[in-house]
N, CA, C and O atoms as CSV, one atom per row, in Angstrom:
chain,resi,resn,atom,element,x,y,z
A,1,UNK,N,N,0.833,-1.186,0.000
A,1,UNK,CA,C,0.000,0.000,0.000
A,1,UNK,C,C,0.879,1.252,0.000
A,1,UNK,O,O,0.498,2.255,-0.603
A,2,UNK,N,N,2.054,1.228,0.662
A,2,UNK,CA,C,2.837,2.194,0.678
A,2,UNK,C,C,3.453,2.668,-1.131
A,2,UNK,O,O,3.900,3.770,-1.451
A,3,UNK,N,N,3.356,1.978,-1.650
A,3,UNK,CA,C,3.878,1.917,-3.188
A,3,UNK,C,C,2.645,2.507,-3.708
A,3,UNK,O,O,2.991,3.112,-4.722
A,4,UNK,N,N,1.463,2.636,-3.550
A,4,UNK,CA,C,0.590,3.325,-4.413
A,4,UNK,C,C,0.902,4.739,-3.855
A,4,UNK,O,O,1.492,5.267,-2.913
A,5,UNK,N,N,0.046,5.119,-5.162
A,5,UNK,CA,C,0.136,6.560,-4.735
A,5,UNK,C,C,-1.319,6.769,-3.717
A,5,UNK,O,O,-2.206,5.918,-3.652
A,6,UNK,N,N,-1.334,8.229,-2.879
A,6,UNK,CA,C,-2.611,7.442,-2.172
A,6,UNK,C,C,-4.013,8.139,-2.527
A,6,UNK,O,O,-4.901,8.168,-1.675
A,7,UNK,N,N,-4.239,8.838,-4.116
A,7,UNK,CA,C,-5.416,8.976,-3.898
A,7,UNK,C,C,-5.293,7.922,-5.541
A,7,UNK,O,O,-6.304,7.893,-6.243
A,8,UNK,N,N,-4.333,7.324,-5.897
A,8,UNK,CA,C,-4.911,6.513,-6.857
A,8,UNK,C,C,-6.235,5.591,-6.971
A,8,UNK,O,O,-7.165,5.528,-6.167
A,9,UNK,N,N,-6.079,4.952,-8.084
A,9,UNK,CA,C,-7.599,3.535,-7.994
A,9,UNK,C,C,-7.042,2.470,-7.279
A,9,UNK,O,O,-7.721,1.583,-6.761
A,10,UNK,N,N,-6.172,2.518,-7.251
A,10,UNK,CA,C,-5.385,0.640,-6.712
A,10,UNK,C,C,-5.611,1.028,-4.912
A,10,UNK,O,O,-5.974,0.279,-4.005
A,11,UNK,N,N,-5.338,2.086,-4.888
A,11,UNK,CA,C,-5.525,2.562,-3.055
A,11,UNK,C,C,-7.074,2.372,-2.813
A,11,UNK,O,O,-7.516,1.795,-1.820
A,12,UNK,N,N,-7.841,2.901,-3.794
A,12,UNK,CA,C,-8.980,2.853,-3.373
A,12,UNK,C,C,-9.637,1.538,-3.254
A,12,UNK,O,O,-10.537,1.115,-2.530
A,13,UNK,N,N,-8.820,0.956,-4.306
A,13,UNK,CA,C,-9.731,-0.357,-4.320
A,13,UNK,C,C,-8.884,-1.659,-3.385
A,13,UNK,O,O,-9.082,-2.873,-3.411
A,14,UNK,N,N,-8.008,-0.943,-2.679
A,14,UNK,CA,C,-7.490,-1.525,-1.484
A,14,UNK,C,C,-7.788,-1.464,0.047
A,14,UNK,O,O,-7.560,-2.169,1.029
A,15,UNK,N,N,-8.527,-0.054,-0.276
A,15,UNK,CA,C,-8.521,0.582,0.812
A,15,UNK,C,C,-10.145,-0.399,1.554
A,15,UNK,O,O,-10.573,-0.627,2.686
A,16,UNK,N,N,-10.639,-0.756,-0.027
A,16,UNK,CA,C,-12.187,-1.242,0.089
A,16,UNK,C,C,-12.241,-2.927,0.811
A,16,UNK,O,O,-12.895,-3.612,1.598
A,17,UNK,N,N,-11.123,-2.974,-0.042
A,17,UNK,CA,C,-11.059,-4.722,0.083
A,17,UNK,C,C,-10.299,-4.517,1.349
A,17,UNK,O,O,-10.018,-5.693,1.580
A,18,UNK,N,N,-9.544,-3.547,2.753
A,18,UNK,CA,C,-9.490,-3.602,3.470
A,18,UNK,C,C,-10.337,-3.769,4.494
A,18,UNK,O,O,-10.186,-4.616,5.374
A,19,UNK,N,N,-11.461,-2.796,4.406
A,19,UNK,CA,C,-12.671,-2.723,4.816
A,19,UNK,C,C,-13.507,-3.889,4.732
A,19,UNK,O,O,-14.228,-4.108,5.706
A,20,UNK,N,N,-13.540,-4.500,3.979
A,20,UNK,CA,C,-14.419,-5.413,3.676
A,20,UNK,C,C,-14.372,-6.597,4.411
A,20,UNK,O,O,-15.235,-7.325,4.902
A,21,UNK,N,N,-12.112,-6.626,4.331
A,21,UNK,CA,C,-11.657,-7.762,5.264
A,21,UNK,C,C,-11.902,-7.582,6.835
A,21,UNK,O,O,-12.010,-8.551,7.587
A,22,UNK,N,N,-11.980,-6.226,7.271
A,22,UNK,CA,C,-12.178,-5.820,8.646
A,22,UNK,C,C,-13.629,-6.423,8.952
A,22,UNK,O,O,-13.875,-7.251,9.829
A,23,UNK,N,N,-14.296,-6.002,8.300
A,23,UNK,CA,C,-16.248,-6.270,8.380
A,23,UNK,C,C,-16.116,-7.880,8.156
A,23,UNK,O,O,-16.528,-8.432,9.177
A,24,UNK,N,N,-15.778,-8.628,7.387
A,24,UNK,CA,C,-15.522,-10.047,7.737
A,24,UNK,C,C,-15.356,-10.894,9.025
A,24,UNK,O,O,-15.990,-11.847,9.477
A,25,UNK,N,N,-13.824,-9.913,9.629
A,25,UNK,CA,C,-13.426,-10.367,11.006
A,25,UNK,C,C,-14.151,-10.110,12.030
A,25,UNK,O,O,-14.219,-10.853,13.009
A,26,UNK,N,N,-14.765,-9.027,11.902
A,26,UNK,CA,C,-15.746,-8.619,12.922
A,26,UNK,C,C,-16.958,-9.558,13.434
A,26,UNK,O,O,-17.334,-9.804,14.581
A,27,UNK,N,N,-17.645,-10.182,11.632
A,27,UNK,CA,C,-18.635,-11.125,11.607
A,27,UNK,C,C,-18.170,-12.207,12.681
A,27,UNK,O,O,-18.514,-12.472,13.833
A,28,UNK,N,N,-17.140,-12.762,11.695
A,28,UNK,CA,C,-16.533,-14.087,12.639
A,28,UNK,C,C,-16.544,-13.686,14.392
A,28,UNK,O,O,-16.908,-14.487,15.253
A,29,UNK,N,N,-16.229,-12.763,14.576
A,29,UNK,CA,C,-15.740,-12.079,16.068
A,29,UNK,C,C,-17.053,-12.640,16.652
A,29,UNK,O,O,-16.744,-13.554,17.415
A,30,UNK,N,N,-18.335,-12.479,16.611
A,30,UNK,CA,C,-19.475,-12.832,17.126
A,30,UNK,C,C,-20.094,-13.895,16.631
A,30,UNK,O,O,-21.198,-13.987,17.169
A,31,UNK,N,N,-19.882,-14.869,15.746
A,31,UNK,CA,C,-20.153,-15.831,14.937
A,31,UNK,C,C,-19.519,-16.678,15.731
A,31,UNK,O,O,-20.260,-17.187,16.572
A,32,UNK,N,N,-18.077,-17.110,15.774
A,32,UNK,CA,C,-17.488,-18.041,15.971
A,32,UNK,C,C,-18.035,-18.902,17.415
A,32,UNK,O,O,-18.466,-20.055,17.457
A,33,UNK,N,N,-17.815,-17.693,18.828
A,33,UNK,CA,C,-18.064,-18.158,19.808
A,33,UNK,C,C,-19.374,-19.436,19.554
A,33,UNK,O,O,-19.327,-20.646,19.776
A,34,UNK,N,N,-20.467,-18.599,19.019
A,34,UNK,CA,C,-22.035,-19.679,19.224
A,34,UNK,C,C,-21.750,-20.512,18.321
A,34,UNK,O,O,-22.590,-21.373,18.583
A,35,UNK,N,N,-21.004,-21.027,17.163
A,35,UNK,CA,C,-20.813,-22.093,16.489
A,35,UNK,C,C,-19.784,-23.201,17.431
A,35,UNK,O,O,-19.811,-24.431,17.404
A,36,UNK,N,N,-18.799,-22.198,18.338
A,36,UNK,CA,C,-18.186,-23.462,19.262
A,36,UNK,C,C,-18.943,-24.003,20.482
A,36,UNK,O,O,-18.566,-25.062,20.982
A,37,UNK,N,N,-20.075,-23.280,21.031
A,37,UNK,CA,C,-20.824,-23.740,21.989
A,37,UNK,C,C,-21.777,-24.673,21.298
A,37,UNK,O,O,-22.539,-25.360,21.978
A,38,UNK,N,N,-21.780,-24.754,19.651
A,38,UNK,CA,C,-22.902,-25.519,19.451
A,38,UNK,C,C,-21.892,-26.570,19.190
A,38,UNK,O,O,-22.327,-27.721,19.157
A,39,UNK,N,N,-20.895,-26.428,19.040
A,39,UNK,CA,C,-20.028,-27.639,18.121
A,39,UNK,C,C,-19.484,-28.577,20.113
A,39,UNK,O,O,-19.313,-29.795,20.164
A,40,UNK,N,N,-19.399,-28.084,20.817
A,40,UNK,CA,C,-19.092,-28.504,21.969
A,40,UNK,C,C,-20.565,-29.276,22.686
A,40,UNK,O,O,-20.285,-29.851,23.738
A,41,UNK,N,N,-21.420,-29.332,22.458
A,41,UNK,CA,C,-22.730,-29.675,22.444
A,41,UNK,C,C,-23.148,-30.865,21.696
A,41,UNK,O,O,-23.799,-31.794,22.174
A,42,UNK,N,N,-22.768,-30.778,20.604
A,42,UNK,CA,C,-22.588,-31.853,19.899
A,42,UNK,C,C,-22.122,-32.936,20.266
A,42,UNK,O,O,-22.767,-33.967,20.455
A,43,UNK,N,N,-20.714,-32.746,20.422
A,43,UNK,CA,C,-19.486,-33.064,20.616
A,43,UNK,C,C,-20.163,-34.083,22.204
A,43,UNK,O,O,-19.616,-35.168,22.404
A,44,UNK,N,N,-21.068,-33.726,22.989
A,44,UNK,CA,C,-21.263,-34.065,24.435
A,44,UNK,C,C,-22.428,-34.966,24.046
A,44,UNK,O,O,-22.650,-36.007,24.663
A,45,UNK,N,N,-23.172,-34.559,23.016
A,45,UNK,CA,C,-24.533,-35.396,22.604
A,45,UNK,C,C,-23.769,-36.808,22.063
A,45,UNK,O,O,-24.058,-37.920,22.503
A,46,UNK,N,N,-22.989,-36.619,21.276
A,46,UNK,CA,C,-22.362,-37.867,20.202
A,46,UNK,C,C,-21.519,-38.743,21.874
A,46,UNK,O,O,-21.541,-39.832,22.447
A,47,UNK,N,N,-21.142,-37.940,21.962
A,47,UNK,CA,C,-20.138,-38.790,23.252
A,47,UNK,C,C,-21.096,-40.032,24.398
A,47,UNK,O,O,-20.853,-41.140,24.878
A,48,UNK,N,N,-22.582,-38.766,24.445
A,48,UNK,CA,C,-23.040,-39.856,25.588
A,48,UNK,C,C,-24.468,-40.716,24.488
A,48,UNK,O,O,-25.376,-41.423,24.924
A,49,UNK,N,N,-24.249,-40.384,23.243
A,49,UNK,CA,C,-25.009,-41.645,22.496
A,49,UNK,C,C,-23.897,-43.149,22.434
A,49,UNK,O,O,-24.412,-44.267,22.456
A,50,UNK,N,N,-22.574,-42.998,22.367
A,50,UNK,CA,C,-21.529,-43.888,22.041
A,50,UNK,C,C,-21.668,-44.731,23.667
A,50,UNK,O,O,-22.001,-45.915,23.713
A,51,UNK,N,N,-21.414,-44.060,24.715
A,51,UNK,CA,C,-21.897,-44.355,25.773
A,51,UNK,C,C,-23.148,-45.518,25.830
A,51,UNK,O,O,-23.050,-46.711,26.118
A,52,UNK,N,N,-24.468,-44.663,25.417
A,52,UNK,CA,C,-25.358,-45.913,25.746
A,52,UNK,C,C,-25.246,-46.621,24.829
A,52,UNK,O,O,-25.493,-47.750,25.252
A,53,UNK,N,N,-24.888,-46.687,23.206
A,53,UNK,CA,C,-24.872,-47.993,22.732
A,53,UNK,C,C,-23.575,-48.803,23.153
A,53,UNK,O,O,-23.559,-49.919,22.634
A,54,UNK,N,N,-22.682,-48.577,23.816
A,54,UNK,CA,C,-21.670,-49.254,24.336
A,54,UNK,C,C,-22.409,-49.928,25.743
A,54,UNK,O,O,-21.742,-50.927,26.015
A,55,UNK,N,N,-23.304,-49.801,26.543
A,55,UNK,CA,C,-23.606,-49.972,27.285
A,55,UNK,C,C,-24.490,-51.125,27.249
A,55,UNK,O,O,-24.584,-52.112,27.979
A,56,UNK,N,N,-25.303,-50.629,25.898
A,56,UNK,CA,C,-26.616,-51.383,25.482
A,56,UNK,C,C,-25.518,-52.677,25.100
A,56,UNK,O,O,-25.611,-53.632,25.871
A,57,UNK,N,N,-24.641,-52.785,24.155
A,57,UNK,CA,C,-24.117,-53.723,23.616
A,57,UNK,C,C,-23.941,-54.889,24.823
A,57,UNK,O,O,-24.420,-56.021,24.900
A,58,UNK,N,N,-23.124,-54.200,25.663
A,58,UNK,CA,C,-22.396,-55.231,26.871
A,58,UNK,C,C,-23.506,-55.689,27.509
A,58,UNK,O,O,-23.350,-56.871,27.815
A,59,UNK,N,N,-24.599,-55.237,27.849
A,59,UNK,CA,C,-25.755,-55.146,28.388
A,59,UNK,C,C,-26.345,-56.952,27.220
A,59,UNK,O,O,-26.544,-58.057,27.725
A,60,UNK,N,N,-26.436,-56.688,26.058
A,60,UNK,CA,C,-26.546,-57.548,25.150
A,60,UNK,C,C,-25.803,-58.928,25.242
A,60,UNK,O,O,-26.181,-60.088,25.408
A,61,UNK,N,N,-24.716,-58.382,25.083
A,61,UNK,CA,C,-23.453,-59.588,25.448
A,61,UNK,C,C,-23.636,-60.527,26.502
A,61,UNK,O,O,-23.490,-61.749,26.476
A,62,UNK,N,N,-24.028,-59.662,27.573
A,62,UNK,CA,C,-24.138,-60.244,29.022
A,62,UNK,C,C,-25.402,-61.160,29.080
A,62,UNK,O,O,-25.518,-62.259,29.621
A,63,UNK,N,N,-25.989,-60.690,28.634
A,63,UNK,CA,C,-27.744,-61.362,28.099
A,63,UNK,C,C,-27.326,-62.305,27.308
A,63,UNK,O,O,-27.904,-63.285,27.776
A,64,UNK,N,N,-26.625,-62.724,26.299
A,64,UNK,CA,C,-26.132,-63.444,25.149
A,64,UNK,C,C,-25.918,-64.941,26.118
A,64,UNK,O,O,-26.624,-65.929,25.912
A,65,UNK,N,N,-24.778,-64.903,27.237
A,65,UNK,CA,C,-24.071,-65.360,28.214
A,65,UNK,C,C,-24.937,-66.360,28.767
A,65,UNK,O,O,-25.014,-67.577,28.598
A,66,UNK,N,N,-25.828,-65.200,29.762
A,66,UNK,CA,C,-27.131,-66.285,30.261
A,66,UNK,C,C,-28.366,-67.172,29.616
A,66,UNK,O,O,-29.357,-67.795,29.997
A,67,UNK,N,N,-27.860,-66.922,28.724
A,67,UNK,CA,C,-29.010,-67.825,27.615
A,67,UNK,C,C,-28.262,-68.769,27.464
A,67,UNK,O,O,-28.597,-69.715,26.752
């Protein structure tokens, strides 16, 4: 940016696509958090479904045994 001149077109149209990248980060800035509380949520749902079918299984197995 220092190489343009600064009221050229290349500044301006740098200056935009700066802006644009700022307004991006910003999005993410408040975006990200609630996509990791949902992704951590998940993450706790999948964990305690693996749980009961691991449970159910042995539960099965054990039943298998006494027959």
């Amino acid at each position: 940016m220092r190489r343009l001149p600064p009221h050229s077109e290349g500044a301006a149209a740098l200056e935009k696509e700066a802006l644009e990248y700022r307004s991006n980060l910003e999005k993410l800035k408040h975006f990200l958090p609630d996509l990791q509380v949902r992704l951590l949520a998940e993450k706790l749902r999948l964990e305690s479904a693996r749980t009961h079918v691991a449970s159910a299984a042995a539960w099965a197995r054990a039943n298998k045994k006494t027959l």
